[in-house]
C-alpha positions in Angstrom: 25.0 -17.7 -4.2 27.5 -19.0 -6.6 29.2 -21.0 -4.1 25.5 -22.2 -2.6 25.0 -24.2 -5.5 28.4 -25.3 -6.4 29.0 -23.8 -9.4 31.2 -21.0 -10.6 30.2 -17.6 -10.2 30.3 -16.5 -14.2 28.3 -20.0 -14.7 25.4 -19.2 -11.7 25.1 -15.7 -13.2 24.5 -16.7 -17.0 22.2 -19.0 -15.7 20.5 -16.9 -13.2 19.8 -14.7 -16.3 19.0 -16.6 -18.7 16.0 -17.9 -16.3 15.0 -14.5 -14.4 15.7 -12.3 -16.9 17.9 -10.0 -14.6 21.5 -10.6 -13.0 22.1 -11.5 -9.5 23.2 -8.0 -8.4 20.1 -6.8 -9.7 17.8 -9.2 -7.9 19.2 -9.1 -4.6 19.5 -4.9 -5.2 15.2 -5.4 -5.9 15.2 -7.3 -2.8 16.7 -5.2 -0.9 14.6 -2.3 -2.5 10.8 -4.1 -1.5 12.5 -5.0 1.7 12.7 -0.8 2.2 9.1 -0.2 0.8 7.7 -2.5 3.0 9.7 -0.9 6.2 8.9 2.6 4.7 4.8 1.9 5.0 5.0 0.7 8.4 6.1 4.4 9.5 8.1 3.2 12.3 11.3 3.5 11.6 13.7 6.6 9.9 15.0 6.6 6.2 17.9 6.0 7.3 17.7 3.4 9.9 15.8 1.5 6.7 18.4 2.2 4.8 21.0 1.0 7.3 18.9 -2.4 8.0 18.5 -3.5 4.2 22.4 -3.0 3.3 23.2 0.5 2.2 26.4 1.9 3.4 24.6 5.5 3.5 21.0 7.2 2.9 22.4 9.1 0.2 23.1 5.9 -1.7 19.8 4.4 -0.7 17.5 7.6 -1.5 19.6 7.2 -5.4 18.9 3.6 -5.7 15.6 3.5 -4.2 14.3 6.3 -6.7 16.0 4.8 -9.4 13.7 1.4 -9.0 10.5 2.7 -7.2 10.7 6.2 -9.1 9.9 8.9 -6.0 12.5 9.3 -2.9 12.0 6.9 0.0 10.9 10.1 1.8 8.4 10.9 -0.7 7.5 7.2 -0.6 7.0 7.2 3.1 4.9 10.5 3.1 2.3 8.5 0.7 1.4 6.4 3.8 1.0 8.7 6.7 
């Protein structure tokens, strides 16, 4: 993102916080975590084919983070809807 707007990448990220309140790791990570919760209620796909299409290396990472940030597994999360 850094490079997007020309700028250096410890510049872009004091300024990305100082105006969202959260660094860029974190908001692409919350991104990436609504991406999953939107996937998850459509019922269509697997955990981990979610987890594979919104950038987690493995469902075991994705099922830490996800319950970290939404507080439930995306299993339990997924349950809630069917």
């Amino acid at each position: 993102m850094s490079a997007i707007a020309q700028m250096s990448p410890h510049y872009f990220a004091s300024l990305f916080k100082q105006s969202t309140g959260i660094v860029p790791h974190q908001y692409v990570t919350k991104c990436r975590i609504d991406k999953a919760k939107h996937l998850l209620a459509k019922q269509e796909l697997s955990v981990l084919q979610i987890s594979h299409l919104v950038g987690f290396q493995s469902q075991s990472h994705f099922a830490k983070i996800f319950r970290k940030y939404v507080g439930i597994t995306p299993q339990a999360f997924k349950a809630n809807f069917q």
